[in-house]
N, C-alpha and C positions, 0 to 999 in steps of 0.2 A: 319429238317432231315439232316440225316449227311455220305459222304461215307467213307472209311478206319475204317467202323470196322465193326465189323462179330454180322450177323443178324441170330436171331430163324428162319427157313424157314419153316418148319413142326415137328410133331413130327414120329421118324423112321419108328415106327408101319404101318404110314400111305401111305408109300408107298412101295408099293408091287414090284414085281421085273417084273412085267409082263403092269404094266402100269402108263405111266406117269401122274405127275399131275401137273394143275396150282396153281401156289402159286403169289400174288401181295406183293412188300415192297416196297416203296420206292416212288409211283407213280408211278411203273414199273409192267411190267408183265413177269413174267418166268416159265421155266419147269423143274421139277423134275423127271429123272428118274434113275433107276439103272444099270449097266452094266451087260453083265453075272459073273462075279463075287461079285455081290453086292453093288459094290461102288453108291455110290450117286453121281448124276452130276447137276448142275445148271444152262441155258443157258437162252439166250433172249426168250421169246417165240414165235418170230416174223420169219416166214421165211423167208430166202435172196430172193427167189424167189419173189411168188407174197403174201406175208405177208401174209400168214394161221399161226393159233396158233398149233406151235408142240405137244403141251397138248394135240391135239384132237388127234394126232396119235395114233402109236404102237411103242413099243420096239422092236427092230429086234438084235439080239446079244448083241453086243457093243455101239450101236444105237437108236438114238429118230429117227422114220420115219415120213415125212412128212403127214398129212393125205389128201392133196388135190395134188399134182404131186410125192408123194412117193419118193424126196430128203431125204436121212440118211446123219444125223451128229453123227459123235463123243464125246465125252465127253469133249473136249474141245471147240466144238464150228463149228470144220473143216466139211465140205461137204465129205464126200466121196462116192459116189452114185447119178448120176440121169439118173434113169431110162430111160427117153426118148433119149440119145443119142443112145441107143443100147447097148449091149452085149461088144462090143469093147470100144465103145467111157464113157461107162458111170464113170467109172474111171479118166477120162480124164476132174476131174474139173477146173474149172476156178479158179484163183487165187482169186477172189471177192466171192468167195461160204464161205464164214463162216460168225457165226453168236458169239455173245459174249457168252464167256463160262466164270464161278466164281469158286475160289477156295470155294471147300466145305468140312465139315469133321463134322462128327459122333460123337457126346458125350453127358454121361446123357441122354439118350434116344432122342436127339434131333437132328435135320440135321439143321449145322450153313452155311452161306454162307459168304462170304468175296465181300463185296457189295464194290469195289475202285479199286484204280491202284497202291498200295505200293509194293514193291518187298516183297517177304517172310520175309525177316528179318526185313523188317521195319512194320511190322501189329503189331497193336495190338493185344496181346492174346484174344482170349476167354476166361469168366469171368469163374474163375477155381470153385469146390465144393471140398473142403479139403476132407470132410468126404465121398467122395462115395467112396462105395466098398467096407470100413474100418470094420470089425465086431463090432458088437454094436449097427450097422444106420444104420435104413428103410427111402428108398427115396418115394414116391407117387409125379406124376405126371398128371398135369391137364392145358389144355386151355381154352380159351375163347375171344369173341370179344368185343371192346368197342366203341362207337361211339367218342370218345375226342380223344386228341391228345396225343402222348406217353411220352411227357414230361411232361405234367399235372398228368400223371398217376407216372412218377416216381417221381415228386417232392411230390406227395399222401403218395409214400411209405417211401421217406424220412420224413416226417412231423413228429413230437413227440408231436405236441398237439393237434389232432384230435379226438384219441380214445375215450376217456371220452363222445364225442358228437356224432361222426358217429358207434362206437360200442358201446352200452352199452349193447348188450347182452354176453360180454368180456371181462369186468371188472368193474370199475364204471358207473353209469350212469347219467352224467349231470356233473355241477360243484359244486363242494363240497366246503367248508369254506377256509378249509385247502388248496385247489386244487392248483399249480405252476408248470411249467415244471423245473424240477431242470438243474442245470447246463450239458454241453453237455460235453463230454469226447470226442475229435475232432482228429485223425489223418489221415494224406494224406498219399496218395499213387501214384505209377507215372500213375494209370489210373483213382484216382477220391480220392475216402474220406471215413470214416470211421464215427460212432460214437456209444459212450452206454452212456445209463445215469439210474437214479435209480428214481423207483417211488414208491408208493403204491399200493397195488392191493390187492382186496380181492379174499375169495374165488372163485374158478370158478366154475359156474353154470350147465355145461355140466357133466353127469350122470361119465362119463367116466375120463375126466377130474379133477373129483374132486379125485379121488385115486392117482391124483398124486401134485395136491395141492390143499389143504382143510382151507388153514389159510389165514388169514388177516398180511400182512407185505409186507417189500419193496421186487422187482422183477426188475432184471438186463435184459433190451433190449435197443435192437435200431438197426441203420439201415447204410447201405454204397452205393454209386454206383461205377459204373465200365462204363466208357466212357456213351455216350448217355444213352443209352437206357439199359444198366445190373443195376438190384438194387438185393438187398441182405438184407434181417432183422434176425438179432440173437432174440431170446425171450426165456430168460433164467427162467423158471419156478419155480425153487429150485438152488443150488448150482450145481446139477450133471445132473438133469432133462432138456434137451435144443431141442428148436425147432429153426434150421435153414431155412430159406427158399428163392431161389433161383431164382430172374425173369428176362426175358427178352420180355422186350416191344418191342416189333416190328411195327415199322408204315406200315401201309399199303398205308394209305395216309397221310396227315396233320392234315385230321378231324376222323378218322378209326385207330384201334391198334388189333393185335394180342397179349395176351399174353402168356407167357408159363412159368407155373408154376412146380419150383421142390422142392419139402416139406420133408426134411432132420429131422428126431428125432432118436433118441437116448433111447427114454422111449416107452410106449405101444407099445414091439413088441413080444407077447405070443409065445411060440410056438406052441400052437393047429392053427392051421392053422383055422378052423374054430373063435375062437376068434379074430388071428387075421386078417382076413376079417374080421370083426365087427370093428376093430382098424382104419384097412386101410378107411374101408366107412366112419366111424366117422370124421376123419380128413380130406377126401376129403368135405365131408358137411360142417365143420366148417371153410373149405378154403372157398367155395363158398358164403356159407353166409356173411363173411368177403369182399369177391369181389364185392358183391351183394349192400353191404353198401356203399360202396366206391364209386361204379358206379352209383348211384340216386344222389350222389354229383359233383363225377369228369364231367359228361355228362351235365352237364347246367352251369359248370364256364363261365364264359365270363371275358375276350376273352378268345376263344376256344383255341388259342393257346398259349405256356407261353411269355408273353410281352419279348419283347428283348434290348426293348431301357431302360437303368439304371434308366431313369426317368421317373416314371409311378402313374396312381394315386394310387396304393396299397399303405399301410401303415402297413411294418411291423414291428417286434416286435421281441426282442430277439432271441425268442424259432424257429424266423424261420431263422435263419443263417445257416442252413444249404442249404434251401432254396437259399440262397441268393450266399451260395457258389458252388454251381450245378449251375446256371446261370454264374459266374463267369467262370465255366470249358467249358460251351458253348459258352462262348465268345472266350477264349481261340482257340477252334476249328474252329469257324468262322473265326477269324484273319489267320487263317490258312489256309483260303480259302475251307473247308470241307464241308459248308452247302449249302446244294443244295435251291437255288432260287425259291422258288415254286411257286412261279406267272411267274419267265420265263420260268419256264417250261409250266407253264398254256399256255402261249403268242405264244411259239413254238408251240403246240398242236393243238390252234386254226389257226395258218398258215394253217400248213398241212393239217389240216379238208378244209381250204378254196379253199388254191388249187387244 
């Protein structure tokens, strides 16, 4: 796990303006709530005082309130209120009364949070969607949890030679005579990688699906990431027909992942509204099934987490260079000093608990 880049924390929908909620990333725990004018805030969940979680609180204005001595913070983090010194004194916080507050912001229906200590200008972006907003493109968006680690899950989405075994209800099914992963089409970017390559595909099987490709021939996809945890797959159906789709893994811990999915097309968007709800369910079901496959595999890798040392007993193979170069960009961050220790932190924890 890694800090200096901006984490999924929920989705917008899910948090109301009237009450906070807990969110975990990182091995950490935090609170969500909204100001009165909407803004999303992100803070430690822990209070200065005698450690209650501010999630159990209320919103008071501008304010997360405390729910065991009624201490309000700010959006950033500051005290400004405790009740017990009085009418007079309770403005009169101590300079030790704040708690950490995260840069956060709102986009794609999602609240990102800025998990580090870089100045603004030195963060890394959030992982951008060219096509939202643009006329043409329906986004559908969906979460879920997984019990593996979030780098096994993105180097899953990175893989180009899985489908054929973990989906056969999505194109072929097994290995075929003919079967190779053809060559990768590979470019960088200053937050990760790129790639398309061309395969076979036949018809697609789904009722819906098939009105927009019914034939047997080659079909342009593949996949990129964006620092840790952003992964992105193009799956170009026909020349004009394109499924983009948008993820951010989010660790919650080492062995736990949030994911949040944003599924970008360009085709099946009727205007009967009634058809297309039928469009939209379709594609959320054939995301899930998709997820569903994925996660009967990613959840029993061993090791649960992706080896870090160059020399491991894996044995791989062409097709997984991409693979190999996502590990490469993690190293890269580690030398950086970014990756959080997570057996010291384990080590810390258990101090604390002793004392």
């Amino acid at each position: 796990m890694y800090i200096n880049f901006w984490y999924a924390a929920e989705r917008s929908e899910k948090l109301t303006a009237d009450k906070p909620i807990r969110v975990r990333m990182l091995s950490h725990e935090f609170v969500l709530f909204r100001d009165s004018k909407g803004k999303a805030h992100c803070l430690s969940d822990t209070c200065i005082h005698r450690g209650a979680a501010l999630s159990g609180g209320k919103v008071m204005g501008d304010c997360v309130q405390c729910p065991y001595h009624g201490w309000q913070y700010d959006g950033s983090g500051r005290c400004v209120s405790i009740p017990s010194l009085g009418p007079e004194g309770r403005k009169k916080v101590p300079p030790r009364g704040q708690v950490d507050g995260y840069p956060t912001e709102e986009r794609y229906g999602l609240i990102f949070v800025f998990l580090g200590d870089l100045p603004e200008e030195e963060r890394p972006p959030i992982m951008p969607i060219p096509e939202w907003g643009k006329d043409g493109w329906r986004a559908n968006t969906m979460d879920y949890h997984w019990n593996a680690n979030y780098e096994r899950a993105v180097e899953n989405g990175l893989d180009p030679a899985h489908n054929e075994f973990v989906h056969p209800t999505h194109g072929y099914s097994g290995e075929r005579a003919e079967y190779k992963v053809n060559e990768l089409r590979i470019d960088h970017h200053d937050h990760g990688f790129e790639f398309m390559h061309t395969f076979q595909s036949p018809p697609l099987k789904n009722w819906l699906m098939k009105r927009i490709r019914n034939y047997d021939g080659p079909l342009d996809a593949g996949s990129g990431h964006h620092g840790p945890n952003g992964l992105y797959t193009y799956i170009h159906l026909t020349p004009t027909k394109w499924f983009h789709q948008y993820v951010w893994e989010t660790p919650v811990d080492e062995h736990y992942l949030h994911t949040f999915l944003v599924s970008m097309r360009n085709c099946m968007i009727p205007k009967n509204k009634w058809f297309l709800k039928i469009a939209d369910d379709n594609m959320d079901k054939r995301n899930f099934a998709i997820a569903e496959q994925d996660r009967t595999v990613i959840e029993k890798l061993d090791p649960v987490c992706t080896p870090a040392e160059r020399s491991t007993r894996e044995l791989l193979m062409p097709a997984d260079k991409v693979i190999w170069l996502y590990r490469e960009r993690l190293q890269q961050w580690d030398d950086m000093g970014w990756r959080i220790d997570a057996d010291e932190l384990k080590r810390m924890r258990a101090k604390r608990n002793v004392v």
